[in-house]
Wavefront OBJ file of the C-alpha trace (Angstrom):
o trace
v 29.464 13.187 -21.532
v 27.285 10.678 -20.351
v 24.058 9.052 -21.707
v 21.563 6.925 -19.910
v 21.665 3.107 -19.343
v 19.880 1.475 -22.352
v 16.294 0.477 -20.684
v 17.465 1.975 -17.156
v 19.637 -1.234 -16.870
v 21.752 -1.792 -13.947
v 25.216 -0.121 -14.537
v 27.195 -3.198 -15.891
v 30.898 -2.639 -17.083
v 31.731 -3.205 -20.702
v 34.204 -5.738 -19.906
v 31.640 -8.361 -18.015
v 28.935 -8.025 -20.575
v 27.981 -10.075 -23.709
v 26.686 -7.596 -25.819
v 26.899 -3.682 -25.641
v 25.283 -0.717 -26.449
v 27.533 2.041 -28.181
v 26.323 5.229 -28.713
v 27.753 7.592 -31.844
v 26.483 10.389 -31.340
v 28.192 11.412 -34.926
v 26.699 14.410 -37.643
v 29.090 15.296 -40.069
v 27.621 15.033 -43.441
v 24.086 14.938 -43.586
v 22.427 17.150 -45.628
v 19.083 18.784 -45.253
v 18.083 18.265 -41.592
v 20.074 18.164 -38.942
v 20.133 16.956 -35.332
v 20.947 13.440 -35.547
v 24.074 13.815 -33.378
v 20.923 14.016 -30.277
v 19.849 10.316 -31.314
v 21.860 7.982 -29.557
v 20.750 10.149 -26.924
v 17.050 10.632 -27.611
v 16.991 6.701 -27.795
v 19.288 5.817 -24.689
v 16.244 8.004 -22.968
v 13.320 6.989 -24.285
v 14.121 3.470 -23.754
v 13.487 3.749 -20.162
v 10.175 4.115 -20.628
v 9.806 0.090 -21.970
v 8.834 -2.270 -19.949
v 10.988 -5.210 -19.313
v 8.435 -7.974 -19.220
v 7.151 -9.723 -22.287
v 3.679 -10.246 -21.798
v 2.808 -12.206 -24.813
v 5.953 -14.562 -24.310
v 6.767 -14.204 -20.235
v 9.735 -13.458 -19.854
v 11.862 -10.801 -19.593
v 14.912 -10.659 -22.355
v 16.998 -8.484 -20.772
v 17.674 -10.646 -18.006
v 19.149 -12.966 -20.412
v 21.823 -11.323 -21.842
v 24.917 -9.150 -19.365
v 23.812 -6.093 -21.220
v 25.821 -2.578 -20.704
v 26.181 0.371 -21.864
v 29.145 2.022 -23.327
v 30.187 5.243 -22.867
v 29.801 7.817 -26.290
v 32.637 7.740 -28.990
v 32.712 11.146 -29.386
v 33.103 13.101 -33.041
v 36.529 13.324 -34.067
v 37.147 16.658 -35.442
v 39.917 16.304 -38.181
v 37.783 14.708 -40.093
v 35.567 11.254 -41.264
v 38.408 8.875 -41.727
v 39.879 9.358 -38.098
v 36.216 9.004 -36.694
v 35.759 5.976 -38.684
v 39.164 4.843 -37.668
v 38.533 5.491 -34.004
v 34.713 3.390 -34.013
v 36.289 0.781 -35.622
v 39.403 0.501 -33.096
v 37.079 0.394 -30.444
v 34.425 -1.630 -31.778
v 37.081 -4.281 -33.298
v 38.399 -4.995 -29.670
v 34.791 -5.814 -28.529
v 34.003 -8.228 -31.167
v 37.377 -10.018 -30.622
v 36.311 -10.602 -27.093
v 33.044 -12.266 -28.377
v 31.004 -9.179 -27.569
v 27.921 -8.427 -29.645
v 27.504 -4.570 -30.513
v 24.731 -2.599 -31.101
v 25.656 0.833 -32.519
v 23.044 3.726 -31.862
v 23.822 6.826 -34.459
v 24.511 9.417 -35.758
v 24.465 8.992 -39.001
v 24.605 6.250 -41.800
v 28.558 6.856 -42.416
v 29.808 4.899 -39.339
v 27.972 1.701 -40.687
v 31.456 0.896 -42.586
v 34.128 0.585 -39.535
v 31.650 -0.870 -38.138
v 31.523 -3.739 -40.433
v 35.114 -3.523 -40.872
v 35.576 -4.101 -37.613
v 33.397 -7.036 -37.006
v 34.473 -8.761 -40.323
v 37.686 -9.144 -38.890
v 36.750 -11.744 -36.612
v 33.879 -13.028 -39.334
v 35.573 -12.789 -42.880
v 32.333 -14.515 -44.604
v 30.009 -11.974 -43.113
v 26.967 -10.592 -45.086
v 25.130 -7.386 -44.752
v 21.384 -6.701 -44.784
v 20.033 -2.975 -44.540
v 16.529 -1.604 -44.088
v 17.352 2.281 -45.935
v 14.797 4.411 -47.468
v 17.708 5.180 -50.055
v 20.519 3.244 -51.950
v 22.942 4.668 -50.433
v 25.354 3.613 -53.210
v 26.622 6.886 -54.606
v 30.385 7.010 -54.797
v 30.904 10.220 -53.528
v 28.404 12.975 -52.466
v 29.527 16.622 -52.026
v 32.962 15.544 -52.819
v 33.197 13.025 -50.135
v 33.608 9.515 -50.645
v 32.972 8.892 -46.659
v 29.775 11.088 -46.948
v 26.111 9.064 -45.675
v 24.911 9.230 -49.221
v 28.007 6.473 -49.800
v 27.395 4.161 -46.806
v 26.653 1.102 -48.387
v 28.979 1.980 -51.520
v 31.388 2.055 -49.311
v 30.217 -1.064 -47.270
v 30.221 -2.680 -51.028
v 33.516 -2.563 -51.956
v 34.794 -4.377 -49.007
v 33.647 -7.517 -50.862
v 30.634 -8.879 -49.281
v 27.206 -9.437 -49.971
v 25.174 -6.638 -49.203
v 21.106 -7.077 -49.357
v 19.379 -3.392 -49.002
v 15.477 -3.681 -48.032
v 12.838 -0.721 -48.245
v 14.412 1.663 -50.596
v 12.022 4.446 -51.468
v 14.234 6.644 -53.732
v 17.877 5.908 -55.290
v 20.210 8.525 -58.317
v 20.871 8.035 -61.756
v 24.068 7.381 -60.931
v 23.234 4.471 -58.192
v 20.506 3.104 -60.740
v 23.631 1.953 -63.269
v 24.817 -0.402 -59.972
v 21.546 -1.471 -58.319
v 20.615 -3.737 -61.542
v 23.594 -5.295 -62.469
v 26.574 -5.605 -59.371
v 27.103 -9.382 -58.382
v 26.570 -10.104 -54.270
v 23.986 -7.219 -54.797
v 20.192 -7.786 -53.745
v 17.720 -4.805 -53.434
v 13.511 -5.098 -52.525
v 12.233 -1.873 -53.022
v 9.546 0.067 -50.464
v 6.963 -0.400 -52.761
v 7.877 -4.278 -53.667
v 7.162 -5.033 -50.294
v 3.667 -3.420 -49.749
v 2.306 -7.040 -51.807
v 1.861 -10.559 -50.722
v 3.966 -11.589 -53.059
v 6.991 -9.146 -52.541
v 7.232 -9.457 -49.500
v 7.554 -13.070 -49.560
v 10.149 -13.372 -52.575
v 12.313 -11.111 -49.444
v 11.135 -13.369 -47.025
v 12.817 -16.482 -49.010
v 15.743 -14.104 -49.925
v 16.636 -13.509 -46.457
v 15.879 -17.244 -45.476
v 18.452 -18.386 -47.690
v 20.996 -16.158 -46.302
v 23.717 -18.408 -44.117
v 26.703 -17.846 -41.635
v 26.675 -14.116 -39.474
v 24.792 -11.533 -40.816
v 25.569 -7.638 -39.874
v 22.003 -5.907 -39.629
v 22.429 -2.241 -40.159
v 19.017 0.514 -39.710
v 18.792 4.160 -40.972
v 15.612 5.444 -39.251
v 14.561 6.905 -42.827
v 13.230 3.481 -43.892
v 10.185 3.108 -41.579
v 6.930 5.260 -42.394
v 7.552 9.209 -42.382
v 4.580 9.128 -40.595
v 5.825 7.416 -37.373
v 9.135 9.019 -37.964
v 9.311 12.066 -39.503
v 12.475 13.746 -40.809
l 1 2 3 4 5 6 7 8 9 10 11 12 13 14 15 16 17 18 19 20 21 22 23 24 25 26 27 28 29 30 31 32 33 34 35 36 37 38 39 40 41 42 43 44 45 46 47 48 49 50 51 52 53 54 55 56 57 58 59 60 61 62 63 64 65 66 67 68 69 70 71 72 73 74 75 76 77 78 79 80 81 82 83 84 85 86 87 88 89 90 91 92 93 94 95 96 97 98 99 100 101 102 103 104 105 106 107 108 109 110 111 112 113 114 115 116 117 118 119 120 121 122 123 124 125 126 127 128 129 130 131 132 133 134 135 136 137 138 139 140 141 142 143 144 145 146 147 148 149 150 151 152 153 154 155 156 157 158 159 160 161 162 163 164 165 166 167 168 169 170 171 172 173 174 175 176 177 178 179 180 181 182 183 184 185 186 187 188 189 190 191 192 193 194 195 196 197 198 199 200 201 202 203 204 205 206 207 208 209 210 211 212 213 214 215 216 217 218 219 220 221 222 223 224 225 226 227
């Protein structure tokens, strides 16, 4: 299988670049919709349409960075834990080489070997999400790797974990969101003020050392994206 250069780049292998692209094109456990295994994809293609050149700063950032583009990691059919286990394998080698990685999914569930494997190389990392949902539940549907559990999961490794734009969270996820230490959340609605929006502002400013940035699509305006 193979997926377009991210913005129609010049083929660059993964081993002389700085940062890489890595697309997961991974659906397992979503529920409702489906179809997000054709992101990575989708995305890959679409950004070939963007133009290079920043006009309002001049220059053009992809000439700054060896960019490339890696080729899928394909599902793994015996189940989540040896897809998880196979992402972070791969994903853990590129970090220890200094590489920055930008994972293109899927779905949420791969979030946590992917912060396993970078917070092998940075053991005081801290995790910020923008996720129209919590996230937190500890199992969903019986599974405890399911994309309902992302950030529970991403939780119990022991870091801080900030969670921006939630729209929606369980009963269940409601007893956690209130009271668990390293634990920040800013709700959807919090931010639409002045003054929300800047109590996360001075949140996020006060945040030190490497910070893992993960995005679930759901969070921006259903609008824009729908689904």
């Amino acid at each position: 299988m193979t997926f377009p250069n991210f913005l129609d780049l010049k083929f660059l292998p993964v081993k002389d670049a700085e940062a890489v692209i890595l697309p997961v094109p991974y659906e397992a456990t979503t529920t409702y919709g489906s179809g997000t295994r054709q992101a990575p994809e989708a995305i890959l293609a679409a950004s070939r349409q963007v133009e290079l050149w920043d006009e309002e700063d001049g220059w053009d950032p992809s000439a700054a960075v060896r960019l490339a583009t890696a080729p899928p990691i394909l599902p793994e059919v015996s189940g989540p834990q040896a897809m998880l286990d196979k992402i972070r394998k791969n994903v853990q080698a590129w970090v220890g080489q200094g590489k920055v990685v930008l994972a293109i999914g899927g779905e949420h569930t791969i979030t946590l070997a992917l912060v396993q494997a970078v917070q092998t190389k940075y053991p005081d990392l801290q995790i910020v999400a923008l996720d129209a949902h919590a996230d937190l539940r500890d199992s969903y549907d019986g599974s405890k790797l399911s994309h309902a559990c992302a950030l529970k999961r991403v939780y119990d490794l022991g870091r801080p974990l900030t969670v921006l734009g939630v729209r929606s969270y369980s009963q269940e996820e409601s007893q956690l969101v209130w009271v668990a230490p390293r634990f920040k959340m800013f709700k959807a609605r919090d931010l639409h003020s002045p003054e929300g929006w800047e109590k996360a502002l001075e949140h996020l400013q006060k945040i030190s050392g490497p910070v893992y940035l993960t995005i679930d699509a759901d969070v921006f305006d259903p609008g824009i994206v729908p689904g």
